[in-house]
C-alpha atoms as a printed R data frame, in Angstrom:
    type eleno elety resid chain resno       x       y       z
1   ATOM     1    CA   UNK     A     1 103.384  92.652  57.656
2   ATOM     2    CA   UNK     A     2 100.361  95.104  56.919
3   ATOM     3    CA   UNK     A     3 100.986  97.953  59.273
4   ATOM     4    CA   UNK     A     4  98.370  99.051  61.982
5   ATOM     5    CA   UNK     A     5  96.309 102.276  61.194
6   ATOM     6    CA   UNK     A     6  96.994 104.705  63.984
7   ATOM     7    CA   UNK     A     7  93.217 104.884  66.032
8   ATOM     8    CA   UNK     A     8  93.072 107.288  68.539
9   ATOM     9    CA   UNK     A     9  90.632 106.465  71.595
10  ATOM    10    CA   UNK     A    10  87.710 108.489  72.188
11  ATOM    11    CA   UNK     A    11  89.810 110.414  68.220
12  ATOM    12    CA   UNK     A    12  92.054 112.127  71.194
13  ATOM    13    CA   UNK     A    13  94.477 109.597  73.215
14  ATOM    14    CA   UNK     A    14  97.173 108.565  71.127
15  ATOM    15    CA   UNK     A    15  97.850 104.709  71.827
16  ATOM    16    CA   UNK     A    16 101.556 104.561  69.898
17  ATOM    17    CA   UNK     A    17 103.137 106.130  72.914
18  ATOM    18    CA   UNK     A    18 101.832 103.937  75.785
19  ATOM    19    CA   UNK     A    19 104.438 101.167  77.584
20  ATOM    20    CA   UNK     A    20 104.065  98.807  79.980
21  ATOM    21    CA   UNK     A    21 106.886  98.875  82.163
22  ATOM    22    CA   UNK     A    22 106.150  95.257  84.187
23  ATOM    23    CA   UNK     A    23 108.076  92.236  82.313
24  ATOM    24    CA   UNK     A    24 104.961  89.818  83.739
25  ATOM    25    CA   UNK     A    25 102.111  92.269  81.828
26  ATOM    26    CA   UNK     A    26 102.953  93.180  78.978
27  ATOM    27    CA   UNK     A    27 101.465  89.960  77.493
28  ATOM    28    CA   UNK     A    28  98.066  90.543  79.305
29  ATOM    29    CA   UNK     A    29  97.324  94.632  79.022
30  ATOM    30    CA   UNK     A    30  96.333  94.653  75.319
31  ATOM    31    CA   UNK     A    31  96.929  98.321  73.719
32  ATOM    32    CA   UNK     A    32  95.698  97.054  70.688
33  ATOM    33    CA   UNK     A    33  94.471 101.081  68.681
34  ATOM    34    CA   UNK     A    34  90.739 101.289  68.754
35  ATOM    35    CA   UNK     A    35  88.474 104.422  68.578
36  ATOM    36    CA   UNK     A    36  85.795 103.127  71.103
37  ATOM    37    CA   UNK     A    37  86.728 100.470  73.918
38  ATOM    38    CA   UNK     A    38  83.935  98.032  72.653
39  ATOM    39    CA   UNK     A    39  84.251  94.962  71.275
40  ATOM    40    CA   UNK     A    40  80.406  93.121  71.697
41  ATOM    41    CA   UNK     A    41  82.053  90.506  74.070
42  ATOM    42    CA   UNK     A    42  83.282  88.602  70.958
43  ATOM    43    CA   UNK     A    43  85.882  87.193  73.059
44  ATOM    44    CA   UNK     A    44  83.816  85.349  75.682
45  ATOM    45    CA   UNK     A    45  83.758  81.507  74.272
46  ATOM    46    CA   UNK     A    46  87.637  81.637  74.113
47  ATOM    47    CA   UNK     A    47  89.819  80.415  76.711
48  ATOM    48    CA   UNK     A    48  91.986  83.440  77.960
49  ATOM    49    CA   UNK     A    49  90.031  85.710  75.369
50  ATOM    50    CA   UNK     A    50  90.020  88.427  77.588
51  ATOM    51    CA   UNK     A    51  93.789  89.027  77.134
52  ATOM    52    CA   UNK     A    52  93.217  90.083  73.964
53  ATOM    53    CA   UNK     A    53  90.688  92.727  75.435
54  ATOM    54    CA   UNK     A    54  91.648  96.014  74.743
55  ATOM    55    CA   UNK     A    55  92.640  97.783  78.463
56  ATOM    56    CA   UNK     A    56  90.342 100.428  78.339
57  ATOM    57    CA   UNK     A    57  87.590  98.077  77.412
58  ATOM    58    CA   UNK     A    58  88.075  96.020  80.607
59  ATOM    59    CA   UNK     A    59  88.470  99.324  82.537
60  ATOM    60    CA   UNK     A    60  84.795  99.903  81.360
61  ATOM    61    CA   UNK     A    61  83.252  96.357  82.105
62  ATOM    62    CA   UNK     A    62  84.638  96.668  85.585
63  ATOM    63    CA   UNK     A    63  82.870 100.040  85.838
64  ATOM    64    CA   UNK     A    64  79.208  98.140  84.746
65  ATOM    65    CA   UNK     A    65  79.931  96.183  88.063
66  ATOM    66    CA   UNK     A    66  77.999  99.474  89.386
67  ATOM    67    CA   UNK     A    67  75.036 100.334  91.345
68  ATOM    68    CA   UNK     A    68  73.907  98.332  95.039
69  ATOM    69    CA   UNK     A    69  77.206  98.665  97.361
70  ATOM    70    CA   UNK     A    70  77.071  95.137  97.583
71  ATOM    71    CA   UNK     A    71  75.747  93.876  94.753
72  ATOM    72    CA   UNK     A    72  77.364  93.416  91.160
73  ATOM    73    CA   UNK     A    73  74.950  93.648  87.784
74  ATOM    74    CA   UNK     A    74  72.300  95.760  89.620
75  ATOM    75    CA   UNK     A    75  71.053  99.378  89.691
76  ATOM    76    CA   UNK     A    76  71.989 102.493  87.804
77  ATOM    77    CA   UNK     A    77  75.084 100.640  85.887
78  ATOM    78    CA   UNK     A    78  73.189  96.925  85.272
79  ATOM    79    CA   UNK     A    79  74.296  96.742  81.522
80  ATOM    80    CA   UNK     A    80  74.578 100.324  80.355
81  ATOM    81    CA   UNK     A    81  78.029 100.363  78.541
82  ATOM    82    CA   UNK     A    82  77.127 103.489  76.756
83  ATOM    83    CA   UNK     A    83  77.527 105.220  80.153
84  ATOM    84    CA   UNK     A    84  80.289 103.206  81.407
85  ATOM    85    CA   UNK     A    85  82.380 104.608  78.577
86  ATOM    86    CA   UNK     A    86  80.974 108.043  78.664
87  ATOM    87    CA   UNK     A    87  82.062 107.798  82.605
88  ATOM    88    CA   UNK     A    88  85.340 106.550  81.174
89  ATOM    89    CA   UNK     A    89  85.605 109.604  78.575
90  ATOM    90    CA   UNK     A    90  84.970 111.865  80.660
91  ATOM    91    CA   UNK     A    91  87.635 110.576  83.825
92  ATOM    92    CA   UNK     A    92  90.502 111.048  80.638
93  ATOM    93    CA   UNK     A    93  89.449 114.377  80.408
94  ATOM    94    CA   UNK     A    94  89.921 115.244  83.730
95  ATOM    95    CA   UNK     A    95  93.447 113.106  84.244
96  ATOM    96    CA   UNK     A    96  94.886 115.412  80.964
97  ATOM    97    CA   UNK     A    97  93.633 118.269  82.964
98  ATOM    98    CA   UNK     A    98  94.902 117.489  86.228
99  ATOM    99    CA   UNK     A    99  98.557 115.789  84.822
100 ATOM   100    CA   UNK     A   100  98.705 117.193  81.077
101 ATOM   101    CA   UNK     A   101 100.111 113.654  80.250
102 ATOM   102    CA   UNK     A   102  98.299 110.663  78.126
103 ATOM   103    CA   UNK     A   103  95.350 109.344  80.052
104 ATOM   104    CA   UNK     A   104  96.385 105.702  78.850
105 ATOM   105    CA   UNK     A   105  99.531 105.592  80.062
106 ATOM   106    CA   UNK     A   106  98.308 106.368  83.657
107 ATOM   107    CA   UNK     A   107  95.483 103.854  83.405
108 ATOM   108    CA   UNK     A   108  98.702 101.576  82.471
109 ATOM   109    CA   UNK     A   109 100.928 103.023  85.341
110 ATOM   110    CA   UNK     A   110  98.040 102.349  87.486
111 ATOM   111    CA   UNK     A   111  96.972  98.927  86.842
112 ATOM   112    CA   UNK     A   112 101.010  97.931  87.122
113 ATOM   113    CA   UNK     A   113 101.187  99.365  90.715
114 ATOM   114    CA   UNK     A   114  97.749  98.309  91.711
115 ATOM   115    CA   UNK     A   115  98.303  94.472  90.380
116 ATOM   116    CA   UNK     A   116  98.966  92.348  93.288
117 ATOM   117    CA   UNK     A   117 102.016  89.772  93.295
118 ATOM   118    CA   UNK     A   118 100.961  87.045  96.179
119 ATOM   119    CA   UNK     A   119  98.043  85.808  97.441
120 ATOM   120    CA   UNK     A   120  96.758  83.003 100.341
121 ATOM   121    CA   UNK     A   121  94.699  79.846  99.153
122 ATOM   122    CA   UNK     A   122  93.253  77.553 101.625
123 ATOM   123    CA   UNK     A   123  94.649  74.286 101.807
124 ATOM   124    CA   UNK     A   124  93.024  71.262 103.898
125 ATOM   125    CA   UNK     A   125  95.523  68.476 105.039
126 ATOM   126    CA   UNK     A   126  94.678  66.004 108.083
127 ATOM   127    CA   UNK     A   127  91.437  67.598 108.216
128 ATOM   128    CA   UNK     A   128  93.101  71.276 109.602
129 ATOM   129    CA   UNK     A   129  92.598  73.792 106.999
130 ATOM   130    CA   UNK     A   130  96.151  75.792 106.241
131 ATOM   131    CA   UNK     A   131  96.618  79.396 104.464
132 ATOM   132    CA   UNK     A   132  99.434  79.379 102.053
133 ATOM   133    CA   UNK     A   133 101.111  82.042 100.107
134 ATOM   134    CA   UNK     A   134 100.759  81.015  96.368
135 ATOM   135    CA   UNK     A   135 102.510  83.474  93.392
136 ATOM   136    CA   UNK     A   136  99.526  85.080  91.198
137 ATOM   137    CA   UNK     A   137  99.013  84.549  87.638
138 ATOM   138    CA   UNK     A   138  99.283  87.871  85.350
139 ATOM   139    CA   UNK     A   139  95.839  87.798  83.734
140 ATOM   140    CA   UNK     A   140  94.684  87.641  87.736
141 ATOM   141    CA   UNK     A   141  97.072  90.557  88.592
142 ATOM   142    CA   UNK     A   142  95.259  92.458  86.111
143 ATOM   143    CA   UNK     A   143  91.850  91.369  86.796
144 ATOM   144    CA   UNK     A   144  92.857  92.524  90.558
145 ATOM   145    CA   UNK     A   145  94.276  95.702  89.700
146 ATOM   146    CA   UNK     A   146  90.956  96.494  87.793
147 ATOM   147    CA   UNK     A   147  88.445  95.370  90.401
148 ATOM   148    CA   UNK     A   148  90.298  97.287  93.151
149 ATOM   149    CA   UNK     A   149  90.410 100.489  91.540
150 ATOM   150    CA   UNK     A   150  86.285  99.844  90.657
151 ATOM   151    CA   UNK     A   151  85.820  99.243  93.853
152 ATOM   152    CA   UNK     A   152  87.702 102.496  94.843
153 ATOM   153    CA   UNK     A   153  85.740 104.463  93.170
154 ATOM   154    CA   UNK     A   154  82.005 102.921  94.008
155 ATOM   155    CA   UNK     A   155  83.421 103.268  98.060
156 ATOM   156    CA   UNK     A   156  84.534 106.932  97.391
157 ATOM   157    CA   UNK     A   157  80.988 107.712  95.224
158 ATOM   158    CA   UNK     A   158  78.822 105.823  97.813
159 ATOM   159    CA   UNK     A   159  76.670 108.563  99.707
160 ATOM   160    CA   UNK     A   160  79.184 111.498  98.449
161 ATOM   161    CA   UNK     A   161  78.378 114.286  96.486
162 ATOM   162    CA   UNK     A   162  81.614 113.767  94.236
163 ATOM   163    CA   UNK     A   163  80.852 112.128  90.687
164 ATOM   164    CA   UNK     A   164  81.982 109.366  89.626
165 ATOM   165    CA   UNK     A   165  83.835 110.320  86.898
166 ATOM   166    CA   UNK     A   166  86.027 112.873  89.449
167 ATOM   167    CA   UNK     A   167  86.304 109.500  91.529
168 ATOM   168    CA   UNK     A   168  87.852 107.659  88.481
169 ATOM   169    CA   UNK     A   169  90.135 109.927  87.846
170 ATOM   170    CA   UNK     A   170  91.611 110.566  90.937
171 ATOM   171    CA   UNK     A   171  91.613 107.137  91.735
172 ATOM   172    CA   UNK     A   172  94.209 106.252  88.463
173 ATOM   173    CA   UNK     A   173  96.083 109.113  89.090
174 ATOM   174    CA   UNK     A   174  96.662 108.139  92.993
175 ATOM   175    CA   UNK     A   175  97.609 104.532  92.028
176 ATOM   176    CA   UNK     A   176  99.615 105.550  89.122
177 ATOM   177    CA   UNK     A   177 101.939 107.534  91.170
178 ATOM   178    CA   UNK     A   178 101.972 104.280  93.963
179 ATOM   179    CA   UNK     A   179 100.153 106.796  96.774
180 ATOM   180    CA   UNK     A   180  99.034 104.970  99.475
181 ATOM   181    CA   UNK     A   181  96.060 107.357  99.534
182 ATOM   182    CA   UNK     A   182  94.798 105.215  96.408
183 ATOM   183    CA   UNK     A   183  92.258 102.852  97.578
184 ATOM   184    CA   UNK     A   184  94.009 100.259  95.059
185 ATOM   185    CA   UNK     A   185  97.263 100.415  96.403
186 ATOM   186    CA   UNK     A   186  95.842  99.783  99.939
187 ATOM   187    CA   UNK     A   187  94.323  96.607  98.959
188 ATOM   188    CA   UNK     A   188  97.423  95.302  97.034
189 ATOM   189    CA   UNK     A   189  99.437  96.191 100.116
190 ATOM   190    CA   UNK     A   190  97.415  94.643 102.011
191 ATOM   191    CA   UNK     A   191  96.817  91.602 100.037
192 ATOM   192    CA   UNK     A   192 100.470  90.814  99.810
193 ATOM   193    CA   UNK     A   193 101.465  91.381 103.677
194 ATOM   194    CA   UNK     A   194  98.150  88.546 104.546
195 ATOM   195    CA   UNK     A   195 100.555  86.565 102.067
196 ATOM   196    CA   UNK     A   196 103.406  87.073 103.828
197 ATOM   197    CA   UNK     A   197 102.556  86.099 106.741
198 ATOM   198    CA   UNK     A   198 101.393  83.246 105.508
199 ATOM   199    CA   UNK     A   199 104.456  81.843 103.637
């Protein structure tokens, strides 16, 4: 087997050390080594393509969903990956300063405690509409994990002097040490005691 050339993201984060910890994700949080988190979307006409997205990369497509509180592909972010990464970049930066450890590994730590485990789907039967617990998929628990801590950040940014990449930042590290400050971890809880009520 041809061995894997060593990347380092952004020629600074070392990939070989990262782990994910969580049995259910490590099939779904790609770490495959890449220098820059783009890939030109070459995975979009395959089914469960985005699997085989590198993390980072999805960390930065959730960050495009920037700009109207509300709205998704609109505003300042609309499209501009260049930035998104930049934004990205910079938020590592600031997690080594703040936690001298590998910037990946938190995004990791973070998505794993931030990943929801239950949610309620609607189910009609004799015309009454029930709400039912149901157990959620891991490419779903990721996809969650990602939009919550985006949508951390843009509530946190929204009409605040602090930047966004400072809002990033603090945002991973908060969820990667499971603090209920995180904005994240709030939603997950959340999220799961709605489905426990409803079992």
């Amino acid at each position: 087997m041809p061995e894997v050339p060593n990347f380092k993201l952004f020629r600074k984060w070392d990939w070989s050390s990262v782990t994910v910890s969580d049995p259910g994700l490590r099939r779904v949080i790609c770490l495959k080594p890449v220098i820059i988190a783009w890939s030109g979307g070459r995975h979009e006409h395959k089914r469960f393509g985005k699997a085989e997205v590198n993390i980072v990369e999805r960390l930065v497509n959730s960050i495009l969903h920037f700009g109207k509180k509300y709205a998704k592909n609109t505003g300042k972010m609309g499209g501009k990956k260049q930035r998104a990464i930049n934004i990205v970049k910079t938020a590592f930066e600031i997690i080594y300063l703040k936690t001298g450890g590998n910037p990946i590994q938190y995004l990791v730590r973070a998505i794993e405690n931030a990943a929801p485990n239950e949610d309620t789907t609607r189910i009609a039967y004799g015309g009454v509409v029930y709400h039912v617990a149901v157990d959620i998929s891991p490419l779903r628990r990721v996809d969650l994990a990602l939009r919550f801590i985006s949508e951390g950040v843009r509530e946190s940014t929204f009409s605040s002097p602090k930047s966004v990449e400072e809002a990033l930042a603090d945002e991973i590290i908060l969820a990667a040490n499971n603090d209920t400050n995180s904005y994240a971890i709030r939603k997950k809880n959340e999220q799961e005691r709605i489905a426990m009520a409803s079992r």
